[in-house]
NUDRENZA-122983 format. One record per residue (C-alpha): residue number from 1; residue in three letters; z, y, x. Coordinates in nm, 3 decimals. Each point is the difference from the previous one (the first is absolute). Layout:
ATOM  num  residuo        z        y        x
ATOM  NUM      ALA        Z        Y        X
...
***
This chain:
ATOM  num  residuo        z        y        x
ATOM    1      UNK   17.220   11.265   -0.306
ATOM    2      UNK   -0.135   -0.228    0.248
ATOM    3      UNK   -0.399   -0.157    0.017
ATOM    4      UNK    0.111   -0.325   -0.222
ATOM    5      UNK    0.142    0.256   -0.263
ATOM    6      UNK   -0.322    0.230    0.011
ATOM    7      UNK   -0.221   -0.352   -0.027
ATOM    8      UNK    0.190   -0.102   -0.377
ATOM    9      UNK    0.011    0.379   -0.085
ATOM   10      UNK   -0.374    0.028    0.025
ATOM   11      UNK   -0.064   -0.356   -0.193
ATOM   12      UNK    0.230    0.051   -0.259
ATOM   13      UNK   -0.105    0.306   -0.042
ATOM   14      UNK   -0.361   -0.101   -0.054
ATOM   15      UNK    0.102   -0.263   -0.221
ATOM   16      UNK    0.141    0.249   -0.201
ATOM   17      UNK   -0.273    0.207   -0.034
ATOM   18      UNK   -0.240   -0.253   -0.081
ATOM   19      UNK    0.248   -0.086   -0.284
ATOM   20      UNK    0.090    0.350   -0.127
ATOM   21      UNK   -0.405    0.083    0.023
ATOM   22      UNK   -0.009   -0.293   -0.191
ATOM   23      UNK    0.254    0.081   -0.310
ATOM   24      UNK   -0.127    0.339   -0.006
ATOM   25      UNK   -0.360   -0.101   -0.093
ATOM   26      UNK   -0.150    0.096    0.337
ATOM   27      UNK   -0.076   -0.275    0.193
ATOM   28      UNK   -0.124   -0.395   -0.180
ATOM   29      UNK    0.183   -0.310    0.133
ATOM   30      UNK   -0.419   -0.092    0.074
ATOM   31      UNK   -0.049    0.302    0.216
ATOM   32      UNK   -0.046   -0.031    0.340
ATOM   33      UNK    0.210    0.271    0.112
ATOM   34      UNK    0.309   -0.171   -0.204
ATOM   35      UNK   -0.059   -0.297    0.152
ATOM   36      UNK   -0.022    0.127    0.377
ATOM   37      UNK    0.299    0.195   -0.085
ATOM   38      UNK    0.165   -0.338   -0.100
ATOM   39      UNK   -0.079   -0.213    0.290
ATOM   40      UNK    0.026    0.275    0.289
ATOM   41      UNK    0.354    0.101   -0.165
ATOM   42      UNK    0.123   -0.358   -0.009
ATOM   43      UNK   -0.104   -0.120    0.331
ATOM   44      UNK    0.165    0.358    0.135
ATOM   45      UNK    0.355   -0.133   -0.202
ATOM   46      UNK   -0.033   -0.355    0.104
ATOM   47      UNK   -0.064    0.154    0.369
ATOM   48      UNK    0.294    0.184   -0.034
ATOM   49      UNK    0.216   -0.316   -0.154
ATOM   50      UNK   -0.101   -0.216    0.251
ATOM   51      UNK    0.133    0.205    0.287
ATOM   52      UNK    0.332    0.071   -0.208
ATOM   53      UNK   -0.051   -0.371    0.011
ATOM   54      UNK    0.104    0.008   -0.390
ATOM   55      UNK   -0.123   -0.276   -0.137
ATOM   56      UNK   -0.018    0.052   -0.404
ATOM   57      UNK   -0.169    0.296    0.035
ATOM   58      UNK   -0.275   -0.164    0.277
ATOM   59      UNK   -0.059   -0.281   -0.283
ATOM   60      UNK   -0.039    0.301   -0.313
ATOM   61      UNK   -0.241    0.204    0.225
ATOM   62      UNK   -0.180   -0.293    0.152
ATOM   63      UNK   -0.049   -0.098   -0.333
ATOM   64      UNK   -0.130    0.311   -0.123
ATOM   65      UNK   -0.228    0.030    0.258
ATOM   66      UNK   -0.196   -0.371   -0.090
ATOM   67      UNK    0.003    0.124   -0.392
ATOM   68      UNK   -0.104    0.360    0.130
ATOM   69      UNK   -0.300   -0.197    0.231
ATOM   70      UNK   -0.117   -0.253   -0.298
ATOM   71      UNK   -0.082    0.360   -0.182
ATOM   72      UNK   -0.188    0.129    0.333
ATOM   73      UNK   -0.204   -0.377   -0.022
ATOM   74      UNK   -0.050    0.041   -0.396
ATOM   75      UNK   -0.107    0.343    0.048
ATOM   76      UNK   -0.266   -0.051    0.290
ATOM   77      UNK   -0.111   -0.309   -0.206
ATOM   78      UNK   -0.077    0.265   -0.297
ATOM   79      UNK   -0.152    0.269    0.196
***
């Protein structure tokens, strides 16, 4: 696996998580820890899109990341 493969492994992989901790009951979409998970793991991907220069998946995670960093402004608004 080369560096660009280990980048999207790690953000997909903590999109995942955030979504599994999620379903399972763990983890609220209003946590902070969720949310993190969300915008770190997304801006990993989209890292890893951009230099596979693969440009559907640099819109889906770029987008994720803005709807993952709107919950990170709600949430410091709230706390």
């Amino acid at each position: 696996m080369t560096v660009i493969d280990w980048i999207g492994f790690i953000g997909v992989f903590q999109i995942l998580l955030a979504y599994i901790l999620n379903v399972i009951g763990k983890l609220k979409k209003e946590d902070l820890f969720f949310i993190l998970l969300n915008v770190i793991g997304a801006s990993l991907a989209c890292l890893a899109s951009i230099l596979m220069k693969y440009i559907p998946f640099i819109i889906l995670e770029a987008v994720w990341v803005l709807v993952s960093l709107i919950s990170l402004i709600k949430y410091k608004k709230i706390a």
